[in-house]
Residue, then its C-alpha position, 0 to 999 in steps of 0.5 A: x122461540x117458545x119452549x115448554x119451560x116458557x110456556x109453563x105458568x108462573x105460580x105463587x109459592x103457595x099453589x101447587x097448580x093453578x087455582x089449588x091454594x096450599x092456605x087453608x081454607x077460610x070459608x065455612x066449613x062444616x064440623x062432623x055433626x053438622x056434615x052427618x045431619x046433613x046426610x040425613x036430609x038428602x032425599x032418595x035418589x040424591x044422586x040421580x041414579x037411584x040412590x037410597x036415602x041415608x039410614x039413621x043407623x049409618x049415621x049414629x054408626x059414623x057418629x060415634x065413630x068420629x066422636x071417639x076418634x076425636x076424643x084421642x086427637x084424631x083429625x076429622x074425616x072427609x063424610x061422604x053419602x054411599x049410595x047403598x044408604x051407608x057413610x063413607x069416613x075417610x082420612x087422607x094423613x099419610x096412608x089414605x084409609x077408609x070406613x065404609x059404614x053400611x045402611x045397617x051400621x055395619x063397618x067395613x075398612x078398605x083393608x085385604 
């Protein structure tokens, strides 16, 4: 007879659910800089919905941002394209937390 528990894969110790390896990840990763250049290259409508292209001022903002929190030991955010034109840093260490950076530079946190 199968049961649940019979039918449930059997994972390596270091995969937390099929195909999602706990390793580090061994391919090419892009560094801050290079992640926010890029930005600056997506043409507008890069989402397919309309989406601005994004500012110089969003990504000197973001720039900034990560080069001082780096300098003081900080762990890289995740770089996201915002479809206003702006930049979206976030860092999932303990507590998840966010700066969602406007196409005129300006900061916001995900705080209330």
């Amino acid at each position: 007879m199968l049961t649940e528990t019979s039918l449930a894969p059997t994972l390596p110790e270091t995969e937390i659910a099929p195909g999602v390896d706990l390793q580090p990840a061994t391919g090419p990763l892009l560094c801050p800089d290079d992640a926010l250049d890029s930005l600056l290259r997506l043409p507008a409508g890069w989402d397919s919905y309309g989406a601005a292209s994004i500012t110089v001022r969003a990504v000197a903002t973001a720039r900034a941002i990560v080069r001082v929190l780096s300098a003081i030991g900080a762990i890289a955010p995740a770089i996201c394209p915002r479809p206003c034109g702006g930049v979206l840093l976030e860092w999932t260490c303990g507590d998840w937390s966010a700066l969602d950076i406007g196409p005129d530079g300006m900061i916001e946190t995900d705080d209330d």
